[in-house]
N, C-alpha and C positions, 0 to 999 in steps of 0.2 A: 437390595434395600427396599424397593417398592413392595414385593410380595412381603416380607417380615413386615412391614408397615401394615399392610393390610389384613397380615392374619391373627394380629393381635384388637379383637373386637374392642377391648377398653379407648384404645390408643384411640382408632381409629374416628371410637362414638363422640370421645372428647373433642379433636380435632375438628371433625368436620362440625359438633355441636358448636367451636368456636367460629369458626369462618361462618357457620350459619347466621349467628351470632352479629359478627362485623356487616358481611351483607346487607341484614335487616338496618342494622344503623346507618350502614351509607344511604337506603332509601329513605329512612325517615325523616319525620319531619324534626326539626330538633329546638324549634320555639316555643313552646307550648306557653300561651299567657295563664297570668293568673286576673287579668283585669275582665271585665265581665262587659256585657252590652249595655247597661242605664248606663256605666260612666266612660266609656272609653268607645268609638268605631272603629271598632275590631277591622275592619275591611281596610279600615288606612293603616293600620301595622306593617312594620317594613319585614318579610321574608326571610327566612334565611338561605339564602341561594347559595348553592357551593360554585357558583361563577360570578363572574359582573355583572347585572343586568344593568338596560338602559339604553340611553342612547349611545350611540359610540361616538366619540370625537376622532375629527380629522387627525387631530394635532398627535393624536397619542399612538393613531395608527402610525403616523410618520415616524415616531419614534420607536416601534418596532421596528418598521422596514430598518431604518437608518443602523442600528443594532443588527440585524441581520447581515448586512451589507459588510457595515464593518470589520462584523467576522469573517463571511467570506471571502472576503477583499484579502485578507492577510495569511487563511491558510488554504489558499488556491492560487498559485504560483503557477508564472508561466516560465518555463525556463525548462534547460533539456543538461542532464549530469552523464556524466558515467558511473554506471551503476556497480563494478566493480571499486572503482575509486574516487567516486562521488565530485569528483573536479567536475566544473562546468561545461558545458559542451556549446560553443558559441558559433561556431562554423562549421555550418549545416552541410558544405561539402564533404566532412569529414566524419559523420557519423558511420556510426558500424553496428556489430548484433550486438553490444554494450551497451549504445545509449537510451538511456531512458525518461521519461517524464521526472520532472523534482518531484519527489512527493511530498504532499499537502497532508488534510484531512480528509479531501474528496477529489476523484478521479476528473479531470474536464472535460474527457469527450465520452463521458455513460450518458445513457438515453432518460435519466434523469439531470443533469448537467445540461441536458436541449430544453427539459422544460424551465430549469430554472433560466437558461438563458432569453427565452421566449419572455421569462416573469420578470426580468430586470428591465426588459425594453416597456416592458406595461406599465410598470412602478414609476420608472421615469418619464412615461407622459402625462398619468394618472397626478406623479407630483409636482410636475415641472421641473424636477431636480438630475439634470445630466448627467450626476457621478453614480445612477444604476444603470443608463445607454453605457456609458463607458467603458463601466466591469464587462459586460457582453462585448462591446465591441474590441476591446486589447486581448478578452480570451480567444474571439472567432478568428477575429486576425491572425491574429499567433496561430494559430491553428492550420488557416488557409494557406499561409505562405510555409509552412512546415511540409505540408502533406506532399508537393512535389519534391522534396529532396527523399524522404521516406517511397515513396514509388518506385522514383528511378533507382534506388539502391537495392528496395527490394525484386527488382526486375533483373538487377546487374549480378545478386549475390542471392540467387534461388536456394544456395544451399544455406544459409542461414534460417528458411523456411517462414518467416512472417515479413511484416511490414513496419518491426518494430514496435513501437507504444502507441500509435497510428494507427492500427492494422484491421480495426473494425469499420474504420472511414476509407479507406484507401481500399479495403476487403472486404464486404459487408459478407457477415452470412448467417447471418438474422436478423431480425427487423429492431432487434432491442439495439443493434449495434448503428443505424442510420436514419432510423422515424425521425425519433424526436429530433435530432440533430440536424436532420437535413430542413425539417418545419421552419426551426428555431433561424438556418441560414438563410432562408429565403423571406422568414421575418424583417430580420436584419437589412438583407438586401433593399426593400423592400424601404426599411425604416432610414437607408442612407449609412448606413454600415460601409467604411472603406474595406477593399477585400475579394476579390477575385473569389466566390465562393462556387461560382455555375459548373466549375468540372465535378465539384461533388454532388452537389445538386441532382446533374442528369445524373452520373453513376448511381445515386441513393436513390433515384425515379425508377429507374431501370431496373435494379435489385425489385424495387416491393412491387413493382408491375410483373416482369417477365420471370426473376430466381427465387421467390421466396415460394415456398409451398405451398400448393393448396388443394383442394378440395375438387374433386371433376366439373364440379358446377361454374367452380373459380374464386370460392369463400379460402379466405387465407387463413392456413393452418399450419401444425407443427408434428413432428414425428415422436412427441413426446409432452410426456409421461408414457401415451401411451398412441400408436399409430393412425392418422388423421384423427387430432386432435385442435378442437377449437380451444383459442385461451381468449379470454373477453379483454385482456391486456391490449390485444393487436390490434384493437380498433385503433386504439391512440397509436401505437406505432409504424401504422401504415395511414391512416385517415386525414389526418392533420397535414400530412407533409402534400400528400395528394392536393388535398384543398385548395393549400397554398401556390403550388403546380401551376393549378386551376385562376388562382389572381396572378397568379405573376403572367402568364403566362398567354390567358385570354381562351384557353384551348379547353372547349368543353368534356373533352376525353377524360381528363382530369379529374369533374367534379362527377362524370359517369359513371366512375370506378369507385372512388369516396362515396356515392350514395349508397352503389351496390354493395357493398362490404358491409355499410351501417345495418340496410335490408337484410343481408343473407345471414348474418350473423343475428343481428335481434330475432329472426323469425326463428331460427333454432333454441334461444336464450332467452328472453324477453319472457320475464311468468304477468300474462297480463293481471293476474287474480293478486298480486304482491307488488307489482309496479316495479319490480325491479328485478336483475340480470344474475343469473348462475355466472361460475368463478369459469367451467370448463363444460364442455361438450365435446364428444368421445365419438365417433363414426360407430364403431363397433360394438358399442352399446344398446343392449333392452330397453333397458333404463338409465336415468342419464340424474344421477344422485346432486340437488341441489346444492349449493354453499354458496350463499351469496353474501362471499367478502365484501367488503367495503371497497377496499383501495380498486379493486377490479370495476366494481360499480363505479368509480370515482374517475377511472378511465375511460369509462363507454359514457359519463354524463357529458364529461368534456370534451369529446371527441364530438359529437354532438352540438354541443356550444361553438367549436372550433370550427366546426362545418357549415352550420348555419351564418357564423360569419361572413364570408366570403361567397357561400353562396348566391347564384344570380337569384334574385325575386321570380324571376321566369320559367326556373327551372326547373321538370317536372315533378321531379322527388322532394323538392320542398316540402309541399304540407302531409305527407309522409312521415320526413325529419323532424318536423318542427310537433304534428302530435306523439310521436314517440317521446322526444325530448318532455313537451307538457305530463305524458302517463310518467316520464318516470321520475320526474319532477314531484309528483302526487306523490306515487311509491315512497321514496326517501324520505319524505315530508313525515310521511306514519310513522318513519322507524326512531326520529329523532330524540335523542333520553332529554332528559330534565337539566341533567348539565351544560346541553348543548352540542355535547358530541355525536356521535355515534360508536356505534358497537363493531368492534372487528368481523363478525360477523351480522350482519344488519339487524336479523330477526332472532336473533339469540341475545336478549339480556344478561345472558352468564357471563358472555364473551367482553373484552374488554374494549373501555372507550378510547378510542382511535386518532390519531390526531391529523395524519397527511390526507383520509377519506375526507374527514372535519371540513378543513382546507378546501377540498377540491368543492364540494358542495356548495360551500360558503360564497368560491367564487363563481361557479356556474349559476346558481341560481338570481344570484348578484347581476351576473350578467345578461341574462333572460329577463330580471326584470327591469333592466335599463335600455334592451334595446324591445320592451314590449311583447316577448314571446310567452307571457307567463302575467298573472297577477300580481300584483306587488301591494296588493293590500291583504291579499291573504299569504302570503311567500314572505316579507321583507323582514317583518321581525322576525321571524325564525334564522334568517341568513346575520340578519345582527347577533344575535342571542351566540350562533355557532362565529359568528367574528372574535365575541368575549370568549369564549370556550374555548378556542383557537388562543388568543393573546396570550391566555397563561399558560402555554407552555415555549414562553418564547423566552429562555433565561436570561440573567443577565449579561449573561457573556454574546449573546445574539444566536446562542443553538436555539432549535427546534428540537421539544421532548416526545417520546409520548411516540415516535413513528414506527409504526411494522416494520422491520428487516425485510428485505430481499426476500419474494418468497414465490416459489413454484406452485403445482395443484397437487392436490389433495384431496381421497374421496372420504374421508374421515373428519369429524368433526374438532379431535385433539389435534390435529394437524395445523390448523388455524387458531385453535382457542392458545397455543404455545407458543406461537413463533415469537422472538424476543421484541423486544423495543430497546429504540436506542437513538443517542442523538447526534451517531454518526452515520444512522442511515440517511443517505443521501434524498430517499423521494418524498423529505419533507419542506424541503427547503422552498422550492419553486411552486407549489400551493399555497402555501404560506404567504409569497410574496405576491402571488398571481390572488387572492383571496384578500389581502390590504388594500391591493391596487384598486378592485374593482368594486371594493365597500366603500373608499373614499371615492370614488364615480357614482355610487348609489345614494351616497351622502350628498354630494353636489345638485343631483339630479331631484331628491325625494326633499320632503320636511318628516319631521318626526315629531309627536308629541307623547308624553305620559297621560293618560286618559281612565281613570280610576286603577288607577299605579301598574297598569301596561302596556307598551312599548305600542304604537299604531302609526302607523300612515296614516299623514296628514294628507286629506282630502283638500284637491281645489276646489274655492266657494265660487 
C-alpha cells in the first residue's frame, strides 16, 4: 500500500500539499483584526491561544486530580481471581499457577504504577485530602502482604516456573520490574504507610546495586537493543529508589551510587550545546545517532529533582547535580512549543505534542523552583502555561490523553515520530498527578500577576 501510494506523483503532491496546508494553519495566527491603532490598543486584544493561558487556579487543579483519582480508584482493583474461572481467590494459602491479579485498565505493580504511587502520596499532602494517601496505601499493602504467599509457593512449585502475577517484585530482572516500585515503598514507609515493605525494599536494593547490568566502569546498562547499551530511562529506575535508600536509611553508600549513575551516565548523554539528554548510548558504537525523546528527558529531569531531594546539603556531588539539573532545565526551556507542550521528539517540530514528557516537566521544574534550585521568575510561567497544556488532556471521565505508548530505542527518526498515543498508556497518569500537586505548592508559595497581558511572578516589594 505505502509504495502504490507513493508512486503515484498526483496522489501523493495533493496529500502532502494538504497536510502542508493544515500544518501552516495550526501554527498560525488565526485573529487577524480589522481595528486599527488611532481607535483601538491593539496590544490589549485578547490572543487566540490554542490552550488556557493565565493564572492557574488551585481549585480547578484539584478538580482534575480528584477526576483522575476517581477513575483510578475504580479500574484498579485489588483482588486476586482465577484466571481460568474467574472466581475470586481469597485465601492466599491456596493459590496455584492459575491465580491471577483481577484485571483493571492498568497493571498495579508496572514501574509506572510506582511512580503514580509516589504521585498519590504528593497529591495528598499538596491537598490536604487523604483519599490520594489512601489509594496508595490499600494498593502497597495489598501488595506487601501478597508477595510472601507468592514466594513461598513459588519456591515450593519450581515447576510452575514464575512467581505468579507478583513475579517482577518477588524476581526482579530489570530495573523497569523494582525502581519505581521499590522508591514509591520506602516513600510510603517513610510517609507512615501500614505494611511490612523492607523485605522488598532490600531484595529491590540488591538487585540495582549487585544484578542489574552494567558497564566495566559500573554505569547501569542493558543488553539490548543492542549489547551494553545505555537507556536514559534507568536513571529513574535505579536512582530514585537509591536516594530514598539514602533517607531512610542514613547510609551514605546509597547517595554514592545515585550520584555516580546520574555522572556516568550524563557524561556520555548530556549534549551540553542543546541542554538536553540522547534516548540511548550504545558501547559499541562510532557514533552514537541523537533522539532526544521527550519521555526519556522527562526521566533523567526527574531523577535529578528526586535526588536533589534527599540529598544531604554536604554532599560532595551536589553542586554537580544541581548544575546539571539548572543546564538542563535551560535546555527544555528552548524546546517548549506555543501550546505548551512539548514535542515527542524535543527538537523536531514535526514530531508530535506530548503529554506525559509535558507532565514531567511541569512538575520538576515546579519543584526546582519551590525549593530554590532554579529561577522562578524566569522558569514559572512557562511551567503554568505547560500546567494549562497538561489540563486539557485530562477527559472527562479522569483519563489522561495524548501519552506515548510504551516505547523501546530507536536509531531512526520514524520510529519515534510513530509510536501511538493512548489513554491507556499507563505513564501518563503519575505526571500528571505529580505536576497538579507541585503547581498547587508553586501557587501557594509564589503570587502571580497579568502584567501587560502576561503571566509574571510577582516580585516581593
Amino acid at each position: 500500500m505505502a509504495a502504490k501510494f507513493f508512486s503515484n506523483p498526483i496522489i501523493s503532491t495533493s496529500v502532502l500539499s494538504g497536510l502542508l496546508a493544515l500544518t501552516t494553519a495550526g501554527f498560525a495566527q488565526r485573529n487577524e483584526t480589522k481595528a486599527n491603532d488611532s481607535n483601538t490598543p491593539l496590544h490589549l486584544l485578547q490572543p487566540d491561544y490554542p490552550v488556557p493561558y493565565g493564572i492557574v487556579k488551585k481549585e480547578n487543579i484539584i478538580k482534575d486530580l480528584d477526576r483522575i483519582h476517581a477513575y483510578l480508584n475504580k479500574v484498579t482493583p485489588t483482588a486476586f481471581v482465577d484466571s481460568k474461572t474467574g472466581k475470586p481467590v481469597t485465601d492466599l494459602t491456596k493459590i496455584d499457577q492459575n491465580t491471577a491479579l483481577q484485571k483493571g485498565d492498568y497493571r498495579i505493580v508496572s514501574y509506572e504504577w510506582g511512580v503514580t504511587y509516589s504521585a498519590m502520596l504528593l497529591a495528598s499532602k499538596a491537598t490536604g485530602d487523604p483519599k490520594f494517601k489512601e489509594y496508595s496505601d490499600t494498593r502497597l499493602k495489598f501488595i506487601a502482604e501478597s508477595v510472601p504467599f507468592f514466594k513461598k509457593t513459588s519456591q515450593e512449585h519450581a515447576d510452575w516456573g514464575t512467581a505468579g502475577p507478583l513475579r517482577g517484585l518477588v524476581d526482579p530482572h530489570a530495573l523497569d520490574d523494582c525502581g519505581a516500585m521499590c522508591a514509591a515503598m520506602i516513600k510510603a514507609t517513610r510517609a507512615g504507610t501500614p505494611g511490612d515493605f523492607r523485605p522488598l525494599i532490600n531484595s529491590h536494593i540488591d538487585y540495582i546495586l549487585n544484578k542489574e547490568h552494567k558497564l566495566k566502569d559500573g554505569t547501569l546498562a542493558r543488553n539490548r537493543p543492542q549489547p551494553n547499551t545505555i537507556w536514559l530511562d534507568d536513571l529513574f529506575m535505579a536512582v530514585p529508589a537509591l536516594a530514598q535508600m539514602g533517607k531512610l536509611t542514613g547510609e551514605k553508600k546509597y547517595y554514592d551510587e545515585a550520584v555516580k549513575q546520574v555522572l556516568q551516565i550524563s557524561e556520555r548523554m548530556f549534549n551540553k550545546s542543546k541542554g538536553v539528554y540522547m534516548h540511548g548510548w550504545v558501547e559499541g558504537m562510532t557514533e552514537h545517532p541523537q533522539f532526544h525523546w521527550a519521555r526519556a528527558n522527562g526521566w533523567g529531569i526527574l531523577t535529578k529533582v528526586e535526588l536533589l531531594d534527599v540529598l544531604p546539603a554536604n554532599h560532595p556531588g551536589r553542586p554537580k547535580i544541581l548544575a546539571l539539573l539548572q543546564a538542563h532545565i535551560k535546555g527544555l526551556a528552548s524546546y517548549q512549543s506555543g501550546s505548551g507542550f512539548w514535542h515527542q521528539l524535543l527538537d523536531r517540530n514535526d514530531s508530535y505534542l506530548e503529554t506525559s514528557a509535558t507532565a514531567i516537566y511541569a512538575y520538576s521544574i515546579a519543584k526546582a523552583i519551590n525549593n530554590g534550585w532554579v529561577d522562578g521568575l524566569a522558569y514559572a510561567p512557562m511551567t503554568l502555561l505547560a500546567w494549562n497544556a497538561v489540563s486539557t488532556k485530562i477527559n472527562k471521565e479522569g483519563q489522561v490523553e495524548g501519552t506515548c505508548v510504551g516505547t523501546g530505542m530507536g536509531f531512526d527518526p520514524a520510529f519515534y515520530f510513530h509510536r501511538p498515543i493512548s489513554p491507556f498508556a499507563a505513564h501518563g497518569y503519575g505526571p500528571v498527578i505529580m505536576a497538579g500537586a507541585e503547581v498547587i505548592n508553586l501557587l501557594n508559595n509564589k503570587s502571580f500577576e497579568i502584567n501587560d497581558s502576561s503571566v509574571q511572578l510577582l516580585q516581593k516589594k
